[in-house]
TORKEMI-337741 format. One line per field, with one value per residue (C-alpha): x, y negated, z; residue number from 1; residue in one letter. Coordinates in Angstrom, 2 decimals. Each point is the difference from the previous one (the first is absolute). Example, Ala and Ser with C-alpha at 12.3 -4.5 7.8 and 13.67 -1.06 7.14 Angstrom:
BEGIN
X	12.30_1.37
Y	4.50_-3.44
Z	7.80_-0.66
i	1_2
aa	a_s
END
This chain:
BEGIN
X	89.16_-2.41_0.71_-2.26_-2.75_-0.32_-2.05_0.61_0.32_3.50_1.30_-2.00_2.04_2.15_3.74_1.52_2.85_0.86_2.72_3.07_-1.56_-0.28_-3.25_-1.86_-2.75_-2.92_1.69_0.11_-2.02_2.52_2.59_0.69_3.00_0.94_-2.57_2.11_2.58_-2.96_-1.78_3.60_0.91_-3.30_0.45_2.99_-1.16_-3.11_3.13_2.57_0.00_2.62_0.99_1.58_-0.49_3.32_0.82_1.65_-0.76_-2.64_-1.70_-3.44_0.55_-2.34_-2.68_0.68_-0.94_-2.52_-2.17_1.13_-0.06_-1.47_-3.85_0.88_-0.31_-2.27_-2.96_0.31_3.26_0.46_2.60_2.28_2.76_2.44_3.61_2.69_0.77_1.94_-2.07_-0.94_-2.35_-1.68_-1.05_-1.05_-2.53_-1.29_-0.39_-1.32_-2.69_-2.38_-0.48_-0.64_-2.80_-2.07_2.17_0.24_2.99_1.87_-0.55_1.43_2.87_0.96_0.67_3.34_0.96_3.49_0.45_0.26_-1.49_-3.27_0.52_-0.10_-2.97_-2.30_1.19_-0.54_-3.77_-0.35_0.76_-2.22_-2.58_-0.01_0.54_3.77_1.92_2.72_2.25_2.07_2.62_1.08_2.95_1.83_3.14_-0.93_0.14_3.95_0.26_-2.28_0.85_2.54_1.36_-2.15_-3.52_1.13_0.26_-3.23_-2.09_2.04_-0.37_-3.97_-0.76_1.68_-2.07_-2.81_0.30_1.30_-2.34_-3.08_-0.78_0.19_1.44_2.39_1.13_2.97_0.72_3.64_2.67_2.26_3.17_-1.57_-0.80_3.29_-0.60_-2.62_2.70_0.93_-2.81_-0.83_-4.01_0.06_2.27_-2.68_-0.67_2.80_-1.63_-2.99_0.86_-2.62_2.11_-1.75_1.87_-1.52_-3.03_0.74_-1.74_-3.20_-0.75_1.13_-2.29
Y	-142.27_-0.25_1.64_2.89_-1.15_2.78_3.25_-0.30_3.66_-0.46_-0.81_3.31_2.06_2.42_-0.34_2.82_0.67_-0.08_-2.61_1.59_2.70_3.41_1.66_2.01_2.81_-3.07_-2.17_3.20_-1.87_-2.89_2.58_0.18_1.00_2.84_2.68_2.20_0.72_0.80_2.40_1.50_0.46_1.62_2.52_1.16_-0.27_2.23_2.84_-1.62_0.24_-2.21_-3.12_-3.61_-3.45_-1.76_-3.52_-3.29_-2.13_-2.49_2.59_0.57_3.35_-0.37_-1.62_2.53_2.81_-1.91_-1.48_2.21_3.21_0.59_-1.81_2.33_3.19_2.60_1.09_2.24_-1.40_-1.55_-2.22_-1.68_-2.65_-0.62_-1.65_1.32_-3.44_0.57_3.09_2.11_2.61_-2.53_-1.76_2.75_0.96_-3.38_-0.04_3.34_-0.65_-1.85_3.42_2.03_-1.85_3.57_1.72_0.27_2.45_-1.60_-3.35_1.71_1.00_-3.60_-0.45_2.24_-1.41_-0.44_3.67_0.82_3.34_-1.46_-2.59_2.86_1.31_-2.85_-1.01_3.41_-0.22_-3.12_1.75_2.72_-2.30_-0.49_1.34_-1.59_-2.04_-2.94_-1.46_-2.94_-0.84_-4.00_-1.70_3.08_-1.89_-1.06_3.55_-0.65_-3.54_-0.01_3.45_2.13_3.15_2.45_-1.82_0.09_3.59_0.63_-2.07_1.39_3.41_-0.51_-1.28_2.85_2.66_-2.03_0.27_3.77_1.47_-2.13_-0.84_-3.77_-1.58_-2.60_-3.54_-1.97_-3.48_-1.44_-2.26_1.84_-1.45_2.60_3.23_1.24_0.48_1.98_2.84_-0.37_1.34_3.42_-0.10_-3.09_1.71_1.19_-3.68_-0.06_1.81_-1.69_-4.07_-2.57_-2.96_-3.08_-3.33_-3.29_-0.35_-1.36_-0.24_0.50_1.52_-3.19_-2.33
Z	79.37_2.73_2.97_0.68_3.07_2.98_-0.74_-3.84_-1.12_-0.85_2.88_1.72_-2.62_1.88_-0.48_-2.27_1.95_3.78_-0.47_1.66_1.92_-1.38_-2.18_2.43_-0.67_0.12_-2.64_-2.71_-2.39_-0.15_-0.08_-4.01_-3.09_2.46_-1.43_-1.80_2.79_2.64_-2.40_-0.94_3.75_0.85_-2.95_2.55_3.19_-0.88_-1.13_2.75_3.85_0.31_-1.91_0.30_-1.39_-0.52_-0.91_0.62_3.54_-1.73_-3.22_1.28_1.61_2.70_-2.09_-2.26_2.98_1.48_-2.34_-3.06_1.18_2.62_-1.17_-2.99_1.64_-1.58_1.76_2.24_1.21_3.64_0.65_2.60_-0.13_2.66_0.81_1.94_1.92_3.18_0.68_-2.36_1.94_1.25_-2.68_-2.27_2.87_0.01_-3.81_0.47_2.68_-1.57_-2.23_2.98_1.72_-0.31_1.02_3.91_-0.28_-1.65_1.33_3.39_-2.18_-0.96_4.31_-0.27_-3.98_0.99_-0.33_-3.06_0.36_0.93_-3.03_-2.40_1.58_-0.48_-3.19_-1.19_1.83_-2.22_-3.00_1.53_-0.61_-3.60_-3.58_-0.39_2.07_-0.91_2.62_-1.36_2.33_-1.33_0.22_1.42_0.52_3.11_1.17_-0.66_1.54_2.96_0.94_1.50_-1.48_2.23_-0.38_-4.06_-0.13_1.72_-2.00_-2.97_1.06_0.63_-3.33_-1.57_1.81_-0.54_-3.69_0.03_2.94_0.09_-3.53_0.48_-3.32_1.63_-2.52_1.91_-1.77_0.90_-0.98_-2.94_2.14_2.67_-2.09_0.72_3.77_-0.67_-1.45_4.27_0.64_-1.33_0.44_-2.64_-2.80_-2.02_-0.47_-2.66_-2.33_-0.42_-0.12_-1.12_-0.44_0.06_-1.86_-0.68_-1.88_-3.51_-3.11_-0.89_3.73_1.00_-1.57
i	1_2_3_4_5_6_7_8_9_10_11_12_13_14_15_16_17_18_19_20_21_22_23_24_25_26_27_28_29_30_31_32_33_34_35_36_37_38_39_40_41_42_43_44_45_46_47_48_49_50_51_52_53_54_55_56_57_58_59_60_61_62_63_64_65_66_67_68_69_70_71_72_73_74_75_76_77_78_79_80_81_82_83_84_85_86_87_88_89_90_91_92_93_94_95_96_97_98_99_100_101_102_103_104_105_106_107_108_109_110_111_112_113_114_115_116_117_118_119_120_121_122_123_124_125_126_127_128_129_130_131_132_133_134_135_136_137_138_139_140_141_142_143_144_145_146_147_148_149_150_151_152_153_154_155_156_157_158_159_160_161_162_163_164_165_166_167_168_169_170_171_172_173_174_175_176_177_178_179_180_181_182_183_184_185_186_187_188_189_190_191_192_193_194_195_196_197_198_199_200_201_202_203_204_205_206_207
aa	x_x_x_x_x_x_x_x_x_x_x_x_x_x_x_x_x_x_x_x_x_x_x_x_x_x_x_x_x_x_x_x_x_x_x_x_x_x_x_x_x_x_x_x_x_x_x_x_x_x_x_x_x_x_x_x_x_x_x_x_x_x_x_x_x_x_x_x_x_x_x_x_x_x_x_x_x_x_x_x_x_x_x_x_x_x_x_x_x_x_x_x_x_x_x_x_x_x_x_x_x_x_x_x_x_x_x_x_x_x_x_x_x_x_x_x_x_x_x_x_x_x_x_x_x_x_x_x_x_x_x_x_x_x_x_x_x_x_x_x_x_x_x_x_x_x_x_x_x_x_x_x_x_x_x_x_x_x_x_x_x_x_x_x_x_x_x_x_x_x_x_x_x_x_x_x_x_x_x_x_x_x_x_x_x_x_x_x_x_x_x_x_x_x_x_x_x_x_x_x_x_x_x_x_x_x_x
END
């Protein structure tokens, strides 16, 4: 056929998926076949204050948090994504800042993140803030391979008081070759009894 001459409508059709890059929360219209899980997993998190996403390295999982879940949120419902990378404080104030621009307070707080103290207290300002809150720590293996023992425990340790002291409802997403290290770590165990496993899509979700 003839080849389609520039500024035909076709060729100004978006793409429907991001090639090999992750879904994020601005491609959730694209972001399809994955309904049932999402509304399934907030049916728990609105009982749950802690939960995890668990799947193969290559199933969707943080497609499935970012552009699944999190556009999906019910009113009322602030939310903030982060990753632990090689520092795990710091880049759940930076995901966390951007949340906080009115709130002078707590925008100090964000100066001295590294203590995890002062991390709880301006996520819990955040939640402060709203009706609910949902945290969704992704790819939470990186906590174990970028990290060393000590800064593990304290990010561990600070998402489990968030969820049991300041009313934050907290979603990890990981690797399943990884959920066992989070038995290490006794802030995460409550994780184990509330898995969302996520496999490939198949069926009619898939086409």
């Amino acid at each position: 056929g003839a080849r389609a001459a520039p500024g035909d409508e076709d060729e100004a059709a978006p793409a429907p998926y991001p090639g090999l890059a992750s879904f994020s929360e601005r491609d959730a219209p694209s972001f399809l076949g994955r309904e049932a899980e999402v509304a399934s997993l907030w049916s728990r998190i609105r009982e749950r204050r802690l939960l995890a996403v668990i799947g193969p390295s290559g199933t969707g999982k943080t497609s499935f948090v970012r552009a699944g879940v999190v556009p999906s949120r019910p009113a009322g419902w602030a939310a903030v994504v982060t990753t632990p990378g090689t520092a795990p404080l710091t880049m759940l104030g930076q995901a966390l800042a951007p949340h906080l621009a009115s709130d002078a307070e707590a925008l100090r707080l964000l100066l001295r993140f590294d203590d995890p103290d002062v991390a709880f207290e301006a996520v819990a300002r955040w939640r402060r803030l709203g009706a609910r809150a949902l945290l969704v720590v992704d790819q939470l293996e990186e906590l174990f391979t970028l990290n060393p023992p000590s800064a593990q425990a304290a990010f561990a340790r600070l998402l489990g008081r968030l969820a049991a002291e300041a009313d934050v409802h907290v979603l990890v997403a990981l690797r399943d070759d990884f959920l066992m290290r989070c038995q290490e770590l006794e802030a995460l165990a409550p994780v184990f009894s509330e898995l969302t496993p996520l496999g490939p899509l198949a069926g009619a979700a898939l086409r």
